[in-house]
C-alpha positions in Angstrom: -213.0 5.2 76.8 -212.7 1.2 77.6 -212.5 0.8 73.9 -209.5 3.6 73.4 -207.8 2.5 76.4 -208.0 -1.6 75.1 -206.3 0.0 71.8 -203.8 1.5 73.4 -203.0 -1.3 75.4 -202.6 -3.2 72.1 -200.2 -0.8 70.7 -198.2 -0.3 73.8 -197.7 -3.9 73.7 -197.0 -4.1 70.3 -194.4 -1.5 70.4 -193.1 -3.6 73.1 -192.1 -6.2 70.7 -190.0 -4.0 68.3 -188.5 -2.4 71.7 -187.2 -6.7 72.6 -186.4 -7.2 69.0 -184.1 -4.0 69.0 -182.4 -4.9 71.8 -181.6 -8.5 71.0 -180.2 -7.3 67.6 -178.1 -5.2 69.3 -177.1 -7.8 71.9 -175.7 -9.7 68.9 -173.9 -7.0 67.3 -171.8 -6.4 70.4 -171.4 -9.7 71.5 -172.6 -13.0 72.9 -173.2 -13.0 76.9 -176.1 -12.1 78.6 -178.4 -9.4 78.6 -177.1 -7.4 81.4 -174.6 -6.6 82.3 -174.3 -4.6 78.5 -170.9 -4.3 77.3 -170.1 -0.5 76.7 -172.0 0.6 73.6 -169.5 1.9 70.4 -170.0 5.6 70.4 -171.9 5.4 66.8 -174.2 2.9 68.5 -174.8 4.8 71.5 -175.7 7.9 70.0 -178.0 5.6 67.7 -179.3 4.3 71.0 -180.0 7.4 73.1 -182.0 8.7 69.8 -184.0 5.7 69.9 -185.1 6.1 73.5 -186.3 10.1 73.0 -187.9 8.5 69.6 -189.7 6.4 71.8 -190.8 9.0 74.0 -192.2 11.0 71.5 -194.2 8.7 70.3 -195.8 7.7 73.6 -196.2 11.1 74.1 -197.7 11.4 70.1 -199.9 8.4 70.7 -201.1 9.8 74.4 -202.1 13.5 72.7 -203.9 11.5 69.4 -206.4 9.5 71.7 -208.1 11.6 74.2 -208.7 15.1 74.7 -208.0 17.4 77.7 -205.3 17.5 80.0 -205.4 15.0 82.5 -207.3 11.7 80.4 -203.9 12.5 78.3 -201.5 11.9 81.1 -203.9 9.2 82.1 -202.9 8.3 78.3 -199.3 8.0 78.1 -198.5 6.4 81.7 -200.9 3.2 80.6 -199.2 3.1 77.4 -195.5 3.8 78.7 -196.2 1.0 81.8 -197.6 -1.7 79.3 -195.0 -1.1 77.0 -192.4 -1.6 79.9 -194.2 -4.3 80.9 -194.7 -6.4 77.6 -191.0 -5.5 77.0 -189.6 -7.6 79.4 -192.4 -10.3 78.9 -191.7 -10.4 75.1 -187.6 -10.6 75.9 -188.3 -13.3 78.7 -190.6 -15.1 75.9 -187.7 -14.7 73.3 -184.3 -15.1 75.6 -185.6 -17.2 78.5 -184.2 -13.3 79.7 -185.0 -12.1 82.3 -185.8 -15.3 84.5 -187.5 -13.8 87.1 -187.7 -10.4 88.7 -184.6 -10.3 90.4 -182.7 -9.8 87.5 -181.1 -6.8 87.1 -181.1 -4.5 83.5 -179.8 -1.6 81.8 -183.1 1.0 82.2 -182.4 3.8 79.9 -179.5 5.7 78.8 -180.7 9.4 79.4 -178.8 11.2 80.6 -176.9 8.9 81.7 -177.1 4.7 82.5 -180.0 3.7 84.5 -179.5 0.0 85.8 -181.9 -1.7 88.4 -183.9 -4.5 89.2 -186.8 -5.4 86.8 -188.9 -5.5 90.0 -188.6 -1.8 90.6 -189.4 -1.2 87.3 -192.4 -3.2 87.6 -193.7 -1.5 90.7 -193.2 1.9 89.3 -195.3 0.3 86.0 -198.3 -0.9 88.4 -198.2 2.5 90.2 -198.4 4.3 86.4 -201.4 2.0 85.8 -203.3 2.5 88.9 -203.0 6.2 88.3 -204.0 6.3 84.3 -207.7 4.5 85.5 -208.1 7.7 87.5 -206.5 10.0 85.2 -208.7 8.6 82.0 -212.0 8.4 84.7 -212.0 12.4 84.4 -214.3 14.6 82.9 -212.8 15.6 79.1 -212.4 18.9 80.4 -210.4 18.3 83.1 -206.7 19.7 83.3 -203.4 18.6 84.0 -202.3 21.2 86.4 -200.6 20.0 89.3 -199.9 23.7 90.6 -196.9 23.9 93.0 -197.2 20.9 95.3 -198.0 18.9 92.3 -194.9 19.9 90.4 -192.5 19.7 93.5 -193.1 16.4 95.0 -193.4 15.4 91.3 -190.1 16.9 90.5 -188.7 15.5 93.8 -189.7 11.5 93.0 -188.4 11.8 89.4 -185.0 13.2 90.9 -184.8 10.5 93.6 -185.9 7.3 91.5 -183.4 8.4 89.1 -180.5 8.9 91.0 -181.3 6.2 92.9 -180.9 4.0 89.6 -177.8 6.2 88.0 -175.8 5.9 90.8 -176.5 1.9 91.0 -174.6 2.4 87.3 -172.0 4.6 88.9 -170.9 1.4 91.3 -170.4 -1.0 88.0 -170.5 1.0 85.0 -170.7 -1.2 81.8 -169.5 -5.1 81.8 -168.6 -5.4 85.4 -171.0 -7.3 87.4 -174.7 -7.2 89.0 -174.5 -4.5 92.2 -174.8 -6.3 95.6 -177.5 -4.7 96.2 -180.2 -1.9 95.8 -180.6 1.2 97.2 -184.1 0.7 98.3 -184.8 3.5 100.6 -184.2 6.6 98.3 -185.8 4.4 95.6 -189.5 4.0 97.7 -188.8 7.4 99.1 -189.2 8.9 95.3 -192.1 6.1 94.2 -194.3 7.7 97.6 -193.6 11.1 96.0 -194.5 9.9 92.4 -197.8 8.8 94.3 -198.3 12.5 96.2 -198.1 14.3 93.5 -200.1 12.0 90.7 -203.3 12.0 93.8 -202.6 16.0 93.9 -202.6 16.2 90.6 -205.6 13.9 89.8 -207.8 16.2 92.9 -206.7 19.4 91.3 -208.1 18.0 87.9 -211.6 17.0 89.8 -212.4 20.2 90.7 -211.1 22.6 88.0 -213.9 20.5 85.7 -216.3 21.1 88.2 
């Protein structure tokens, strides 16, 4: 398991490289300036882009499936490789840009289903949080499941809502080209990260004892 989980460190980190290159090409196919705020994104391009980024998904997700069996050592899987991927991203753009200079910075997230923009700390903390929970997640027994019954899916569900909005709505005050927020909504933010972490323990205890 250390071996498979030092490969897909390797590949998440390589992936992370085309995922810097791609976005400084586009950088200078819309224009000099830096990296955030984005200028809006021609509506070829931005389809383009939002195909990329469920691309990308799918093959985390590909990846994840192809290297482990059972349930829960896959979702143990795909958050390692998503949050070293995220990770390397930024390092590989800071290593190529100078961009970002430190994690205070604010970026353009994702585009689905609509802007995501916050600070590359957040994204950082969710990344350690996805880590600490994949050593679990990969420590289980092969047959272990990834069933996180009711509470598992709710206060799952209910941290995916809240970090989301939380960094939607931080677009909603700026929108493209206009300017780093004054500042981030950090309550609803941490209030959907503790729910994240509820529901990956839940989920990780339910695993434990339906391979028992």
């Amino acid at each position: 398991m250390r071996a498979k989980a030092a490969l897909l460190v390797v590949f998440a980190a390589g992936m992370a490289y085309v995922e810097a290159a791609v976005v400084i090409y586009l950088r200078a196919l819309i224009g000099a300036g830096p990296l955030f705020p984005m200028k809006d994104l021609p509506p070829p391009l931005l389809f383009v882009e939002v195909a990329r980024e469920a691309a990308t998904l799918v093959i985390l997700v590909s990846v994840s499936c192809l290297a482990v069996r059972g349930g829960a050592r896959r979702m143990g899987a795909f958050l390692l490789t998503f949050a070293v991927w995220d990770i390397f991203y930024y390092l590989w753009l800071h290593v190529a840009t100078g961009w970002p200079a430190g994690v205070s910075d604010w970026d353009i997230l994702f585009l689905i289903p609509l802007p995501w923009v916050g600070p590359v700390w957040s994204v950082l903390l969710l990344c350690a949080g996805m880590i600490g929970f994949s050593v679990f997640f990969l420590r289980t027994p092969e047959d272990a499941p990834f069933s996180p019954g009711l509470p598992g899916w709710a206060t799952g569900a209910a941290g995916v809502v809240a970090v989301v909005a939380t960094y939607i709505l931080e677009w909603k005050k700026i929108g493209y080209g206009k300017g780093v927020p004054s500042g981030f909504s950090l309550l609803p933010f941490l209030l959907g990260v503790l729910l994240l972490a509820a529901s990956g323990w839940i989920t990780y205890r339910r695993a434990l004892a339906a391979s028992r």
